[in-house]
Every structure is written in C-alpha cells, then in structure tokens.
NUSE-500699 format. One record per residue (C-alpha): residue in one letter; residue number from 1; x, y, z. Coordinates in steps of 0.05 Angstrom, whole numbers. Example, Ala and Ser with C-alpha at 12.3 -4.5 7.8 and 13.67 -1.06 7.14 Angstrom:
# NUSE-500699
[rec a 1 [246 -90 156]]
[rec s 2 [273 -21 143]]
***
This chain:
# NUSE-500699
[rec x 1 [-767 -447 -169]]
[rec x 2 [-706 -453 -136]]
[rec x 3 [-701 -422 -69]]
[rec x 4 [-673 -352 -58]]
[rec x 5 [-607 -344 -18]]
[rec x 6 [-617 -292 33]]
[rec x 7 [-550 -295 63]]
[rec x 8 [-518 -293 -1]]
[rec x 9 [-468 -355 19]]
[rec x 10 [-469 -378 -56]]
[rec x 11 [-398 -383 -79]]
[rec x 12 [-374 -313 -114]]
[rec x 13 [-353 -323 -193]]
[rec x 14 [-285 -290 -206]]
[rec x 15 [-283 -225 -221]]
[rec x 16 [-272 -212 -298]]
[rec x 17 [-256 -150 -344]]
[rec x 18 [-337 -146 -358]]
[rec x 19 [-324 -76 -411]]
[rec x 20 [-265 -124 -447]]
[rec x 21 [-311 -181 -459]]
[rec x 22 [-373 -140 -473]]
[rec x 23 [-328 -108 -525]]
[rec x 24 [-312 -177 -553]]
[rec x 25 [-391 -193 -567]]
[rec x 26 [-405 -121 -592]]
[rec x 27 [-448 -100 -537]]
[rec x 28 [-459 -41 -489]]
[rec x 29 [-480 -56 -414]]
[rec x 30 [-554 -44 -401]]
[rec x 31 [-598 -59 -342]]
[rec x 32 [-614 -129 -325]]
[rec x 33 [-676 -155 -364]]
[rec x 34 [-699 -216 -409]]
[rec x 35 [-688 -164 -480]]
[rec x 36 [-616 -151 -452]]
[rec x 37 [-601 -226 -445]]
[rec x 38 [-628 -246 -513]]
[rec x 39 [-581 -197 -544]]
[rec x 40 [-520 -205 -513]]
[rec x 41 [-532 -289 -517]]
[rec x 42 [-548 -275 -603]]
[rec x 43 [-488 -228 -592]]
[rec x 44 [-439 -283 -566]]
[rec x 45 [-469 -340 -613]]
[rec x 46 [-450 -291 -672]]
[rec x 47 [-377 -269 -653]]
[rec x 48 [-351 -338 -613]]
[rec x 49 [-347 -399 -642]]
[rec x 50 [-358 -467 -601]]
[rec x 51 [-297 -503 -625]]
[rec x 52 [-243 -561 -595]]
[rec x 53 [-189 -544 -629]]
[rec x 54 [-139 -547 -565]]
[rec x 55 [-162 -615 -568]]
[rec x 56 [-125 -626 -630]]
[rec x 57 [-67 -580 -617]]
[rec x 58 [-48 -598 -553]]
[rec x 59 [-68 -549 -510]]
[rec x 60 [-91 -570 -447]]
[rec x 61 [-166 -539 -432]]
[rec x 62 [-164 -523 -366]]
[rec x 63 [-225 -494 -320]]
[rec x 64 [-192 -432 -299]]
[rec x 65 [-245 -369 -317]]
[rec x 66 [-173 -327 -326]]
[rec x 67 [-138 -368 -364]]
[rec x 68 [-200 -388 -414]]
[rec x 69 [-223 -316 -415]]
[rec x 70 [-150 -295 -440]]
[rec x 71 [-174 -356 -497]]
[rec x 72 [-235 -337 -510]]
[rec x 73 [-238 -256 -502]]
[rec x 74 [-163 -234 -512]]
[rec x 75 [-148 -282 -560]]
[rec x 76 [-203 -277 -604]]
[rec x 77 [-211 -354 -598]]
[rec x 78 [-280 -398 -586]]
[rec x 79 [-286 -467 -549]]
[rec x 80 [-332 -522 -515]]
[rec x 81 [-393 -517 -469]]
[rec x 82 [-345 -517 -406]]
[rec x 83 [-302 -461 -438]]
[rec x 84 [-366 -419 -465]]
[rec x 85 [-422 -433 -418]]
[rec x 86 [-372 -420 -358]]
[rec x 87 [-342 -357 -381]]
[rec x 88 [-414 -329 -403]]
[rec x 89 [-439 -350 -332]]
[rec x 90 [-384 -303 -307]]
[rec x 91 [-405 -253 -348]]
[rec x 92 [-482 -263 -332]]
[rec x 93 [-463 -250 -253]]
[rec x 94 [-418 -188 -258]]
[rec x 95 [-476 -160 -301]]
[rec x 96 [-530 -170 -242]]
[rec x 97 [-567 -231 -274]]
[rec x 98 [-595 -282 -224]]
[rec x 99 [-557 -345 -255]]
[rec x 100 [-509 -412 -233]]
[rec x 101 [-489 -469 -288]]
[rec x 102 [-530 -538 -285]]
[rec x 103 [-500 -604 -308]]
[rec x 104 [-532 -635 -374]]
[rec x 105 [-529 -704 -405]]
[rec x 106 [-532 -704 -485]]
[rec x 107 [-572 -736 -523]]
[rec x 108 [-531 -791 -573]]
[rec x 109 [-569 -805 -634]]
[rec x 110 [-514 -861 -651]]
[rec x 111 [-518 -902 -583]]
[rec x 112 [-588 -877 -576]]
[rec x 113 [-577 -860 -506]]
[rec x 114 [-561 -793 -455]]
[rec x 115 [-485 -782 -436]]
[rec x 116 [-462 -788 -376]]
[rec x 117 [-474 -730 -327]]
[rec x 118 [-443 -664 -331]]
[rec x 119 [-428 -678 -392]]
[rec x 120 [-445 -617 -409]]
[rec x 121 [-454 -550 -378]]
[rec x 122 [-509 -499 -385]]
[rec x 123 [-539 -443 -348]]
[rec x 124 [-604 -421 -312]]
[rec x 125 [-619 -344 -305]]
[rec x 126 [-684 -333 -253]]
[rec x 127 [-714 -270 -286]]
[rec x 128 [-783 -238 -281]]
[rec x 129 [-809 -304 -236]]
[rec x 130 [-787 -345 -292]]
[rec x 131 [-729 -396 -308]]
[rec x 132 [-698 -391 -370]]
[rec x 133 [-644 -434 -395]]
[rec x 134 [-584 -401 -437]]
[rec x 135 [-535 -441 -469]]
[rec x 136 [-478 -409 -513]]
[rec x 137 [-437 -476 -514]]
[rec x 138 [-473 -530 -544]]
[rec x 139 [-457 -518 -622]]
[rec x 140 [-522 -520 -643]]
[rec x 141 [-562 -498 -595]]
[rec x 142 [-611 -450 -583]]
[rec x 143 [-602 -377 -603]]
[rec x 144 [-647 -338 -553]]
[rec x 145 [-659 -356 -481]]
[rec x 146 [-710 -413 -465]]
[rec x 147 [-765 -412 -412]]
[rec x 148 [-763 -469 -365]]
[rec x 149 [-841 -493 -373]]
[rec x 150 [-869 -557 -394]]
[rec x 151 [-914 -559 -451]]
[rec x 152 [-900 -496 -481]]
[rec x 153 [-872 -492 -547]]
[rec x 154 [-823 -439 -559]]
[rec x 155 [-804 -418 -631]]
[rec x 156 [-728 -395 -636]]
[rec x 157 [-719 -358 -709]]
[rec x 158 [-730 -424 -748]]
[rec x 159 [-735 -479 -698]]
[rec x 160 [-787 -494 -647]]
[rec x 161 [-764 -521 -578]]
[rec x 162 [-795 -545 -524]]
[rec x 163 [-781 -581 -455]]
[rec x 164 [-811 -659 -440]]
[rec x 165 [-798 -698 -382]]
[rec x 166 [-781 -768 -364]]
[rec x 167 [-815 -810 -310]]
[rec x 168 [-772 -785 -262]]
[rec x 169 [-785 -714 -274]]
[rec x 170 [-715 -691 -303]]
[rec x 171 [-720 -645 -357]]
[rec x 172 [-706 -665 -428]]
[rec x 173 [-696 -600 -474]]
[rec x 174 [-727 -622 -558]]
[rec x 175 [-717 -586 -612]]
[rec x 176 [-762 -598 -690]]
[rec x 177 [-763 -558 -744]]
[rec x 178 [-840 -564 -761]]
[rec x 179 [-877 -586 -690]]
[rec x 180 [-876 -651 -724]]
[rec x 181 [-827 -690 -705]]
[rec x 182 [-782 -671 -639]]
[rec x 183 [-704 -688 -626]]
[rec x 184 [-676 -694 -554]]
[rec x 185 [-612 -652 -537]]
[rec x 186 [-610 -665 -468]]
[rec x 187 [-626 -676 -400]]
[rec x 188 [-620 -638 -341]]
[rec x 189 [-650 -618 -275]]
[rec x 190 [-642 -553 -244]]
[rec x 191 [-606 -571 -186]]
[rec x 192 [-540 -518 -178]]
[rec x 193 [-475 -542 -196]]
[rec x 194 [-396 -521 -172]]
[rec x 195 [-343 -518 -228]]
[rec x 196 [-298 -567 -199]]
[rec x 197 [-360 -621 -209]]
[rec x 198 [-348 -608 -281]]
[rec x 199 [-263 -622 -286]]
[rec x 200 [-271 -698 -289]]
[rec x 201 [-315 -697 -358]]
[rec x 202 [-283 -640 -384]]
[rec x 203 [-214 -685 -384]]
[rec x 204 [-259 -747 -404]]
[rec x 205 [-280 -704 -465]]
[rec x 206 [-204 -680 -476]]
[rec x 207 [-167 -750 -469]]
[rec x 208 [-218 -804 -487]]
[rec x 209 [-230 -841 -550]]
[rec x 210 [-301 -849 -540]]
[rec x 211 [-308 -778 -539]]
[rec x 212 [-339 -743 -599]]
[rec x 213 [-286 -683 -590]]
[rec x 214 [-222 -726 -599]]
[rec x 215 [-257 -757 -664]]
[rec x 216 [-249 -698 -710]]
[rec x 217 [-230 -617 -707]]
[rec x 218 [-299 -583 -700]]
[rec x 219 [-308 -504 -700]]
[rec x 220 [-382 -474 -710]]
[rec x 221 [-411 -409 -709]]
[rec x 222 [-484 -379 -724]]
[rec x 223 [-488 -327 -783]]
[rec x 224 [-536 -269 -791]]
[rec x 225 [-570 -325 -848]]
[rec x 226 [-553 -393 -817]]
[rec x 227 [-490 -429 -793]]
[rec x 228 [-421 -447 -820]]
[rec x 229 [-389 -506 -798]]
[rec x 230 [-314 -536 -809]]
[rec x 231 [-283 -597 -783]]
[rec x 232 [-213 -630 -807]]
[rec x 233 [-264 -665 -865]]
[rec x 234 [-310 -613 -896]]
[rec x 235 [-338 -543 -896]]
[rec x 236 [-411 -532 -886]]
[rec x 237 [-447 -466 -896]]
[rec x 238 [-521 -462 -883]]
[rec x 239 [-550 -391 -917]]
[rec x 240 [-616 -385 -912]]
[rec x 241 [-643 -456 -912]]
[rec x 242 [-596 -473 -966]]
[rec x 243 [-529 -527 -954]]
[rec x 244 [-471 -527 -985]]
[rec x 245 [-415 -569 -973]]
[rec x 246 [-335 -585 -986]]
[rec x 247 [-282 -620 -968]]
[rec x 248 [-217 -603 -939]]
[rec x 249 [-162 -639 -963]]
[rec x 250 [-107 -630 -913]]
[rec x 251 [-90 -580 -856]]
[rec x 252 [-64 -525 -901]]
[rec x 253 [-134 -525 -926]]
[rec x 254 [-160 -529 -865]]
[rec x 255 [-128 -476 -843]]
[rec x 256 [-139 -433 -888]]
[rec x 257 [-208 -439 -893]]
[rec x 258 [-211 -424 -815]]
[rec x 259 [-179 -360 -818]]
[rec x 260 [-230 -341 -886]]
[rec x 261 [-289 -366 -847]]
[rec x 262 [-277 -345 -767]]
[rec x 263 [-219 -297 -766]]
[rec x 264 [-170 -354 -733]]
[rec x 265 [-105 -353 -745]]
[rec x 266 [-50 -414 -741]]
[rec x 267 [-15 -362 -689]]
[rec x 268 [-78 -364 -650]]
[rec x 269 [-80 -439 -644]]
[rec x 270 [-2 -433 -615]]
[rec x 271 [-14 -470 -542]]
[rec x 272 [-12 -427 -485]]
[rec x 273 [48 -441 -436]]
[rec x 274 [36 -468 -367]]
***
C-alpha cells in the first residue's frame, strides 16, 4: 500500500467543470465508494470512445487537462490513454476518490515484447484498504475497476483478469476468456507518476512510425452487447459474442460510418487552433 500523505504536498489536479463532464457520461454525483466508481468507469467506456484520430488529422494532442477536456467533454470527441486516463483522473480527484496515474508498458504480441515505459497511462484509486486499477484508455480494456492482488482471478462481464508478476516483482495485468489460456496487457508498478513524465511518449506515439497509432485511424467504444470498432480499413461490431465485419473503402465511407456508429462528425474532427 502506498503510503498516506499527511501533509497533503501531492500536486493538486486542475480544477475541471465536474457537473459538465458528469453530464457527458450520464451520471449523477454520489458519495465516494467502489459501486460509484464501477458505474461512472462503465459510464465513460459506454459514451467516449478511445480513438487517435488527431493523429490522422493533424491536430496536435497536447497534455493540457483544459484543452483535452474541451476535446473530450465539450466536443463530444474520444481519444488515447493519455487523453482519457488523464482527464478521468481529474475527474476521480474533484469527486473525492483517493487516486494518481501510474506509467504502463504494453504488451506487443507482434515483437513479443513490453513497450517502452509510460507508454501508457492508467490509474490507481486506494479505496476500502484496497488498490484497484481503473483504466478508461486502453481500447480494450477492462470495463469495471480491478483489485490490485496477486492470484486472484477477477471476472469482468465476459472476461476473466488477473494480475502475475515478473521476477522483479512488477505487475503484469492478463486477461483470458476461459481461465485457460492468459494474454499480457501490460506492466506496471504502482509507483506515482507526474504528467509531464508522460509528454515524451505521448509525442513518440503522435510522430513516430513505429508507433501503432500513426499506422492506421482507430476509434473503439464498448456497447451495452459488445464492442464496435472502425479504423481507415474495416468496421467491426461485436453483439453478443457474434463478429461481423466490413470494409471501408475510402474516407467518405469512413466517415460516414463514424458519424452512424459514434455520433462524430467531420466538423468535430476540424483541428483546434493554437
């Protein structure tokens, strides 16, 4: 467990309009407790996409909690885990939640290797004299907060997680469908992180070729029955264990089948000026 700060010397997030983002997820503000997290995290996976579209319309993504929150909660737009996991963190501490953001490594099935760190952000809420990790920017990712315990398996609607470790104790978070057979996500430890730690990856992941987010547009959002999922090559909609799948043929289709599918607009994808 990660020490308590008495003095309270932890660095303050930026305030935010907590009733205009609430509003954006659907939800009321409650007291602090682990059912009030799990529905305002479903809440956000259901009504904001993780998506890179800036990416692929120029738009600079820039770690600025104003200026992403006008994205994300004015806008009506989605984005990546620095966007999402940020913002939500915000959220999380203006509701009373005992949270700060951890750096993750991701798990590459191609290379067969982690990432690099903070390559990817997440979040750790101390609740109840538990850890829980909450992630609303990893695509995806888990729908309900995860406790932080070894050798527990945790069933999340239709997927079991779990976390392993490695010999050097970091925490690797695995996901199967069946208990069978587990896939690594990532890896972490639960050491506190600062934004500006994250700026350097979140540019890598903007500019860089190597990148999986320069390879391809990618928007995703869980459904009350599954997932849909569109990228500048196909649609995928999961319903209910079943897949089906399209193509999109150029980026009139493409974007047509984003504003049918998530409610984005080309207007909403106009960059914002700097």
């Amino acid at each position: 467990m990660r020490k308590l700060n008495f003095f309270q010397n932890r660095p303050k997030a930026s305030k935010i309009d907590v009733d205009a983002y609430l509003k954006r997820i659907g939800v009321d503000q409650k007291e602090v407790s682990l059912s009030y997290l799990k529905e305002i995290q479903k809440a956000h996976l259901h009504l904001i996409p993780f998506e890179n579209l800036d990416i692929h319309y120029r738009s600079k993504i820039v770690l600025d909690y104003q200026r992403i929150f006008e994205k994300v909660v004015s806008r009506g737009r989605g984005g990546f885990c620095y966007e999402l996991n940020g913002l939500f963190y915000h959220l999380l501490y203006h509701l009373g939640f005992d949270c700060y953001i951890i750096s993750a490594q991701v798990w590459s099935q191609e290379k067969g290797v982690f990432g690099k760190p903070f390559d990817h952000m997440a979040i750790v809420v101390e609740l109840d004299n538990d850890q829980w990790l909450v992630d609303v920017g990893f695509g995806d990712g888990p729908i309900s907060p995860i406790k932080i315990k070894t050798n527990l398996v945790q069933m999340d609607y239709t997927r079991y997680w779990k976390f392993d470790t490695d010999p050097d104790e970091n925490l690797i978070l695995k996901v199967s469908k069946d208990t069978s057979y587990y896939e690594s996500k990532y890896i972490f430890t639960l050491k506190e992180r600062q934004l500006i730690q994250f700026m350097e990856m979140c540019d890598y992941h903007q500019t860089s070729p190597e990148s999986p987010f320069t390879q391809k547009k990618l928007i995703s959002q869980f459904t009350p029955n599954g997932r849909v999922t569109l990228t500048d090559r196909a649609l995928k909609i999961y319903d209910k264990g079943e897949m089906t799948e399209s193509s999109i043929m150029n980026e009139d289709e493409f974007l047509s089948k984003l504003e049918q599918h998530f409610g984005i607009t080309k207007f909403q994808l106009i960059p914002q000026e700097t």
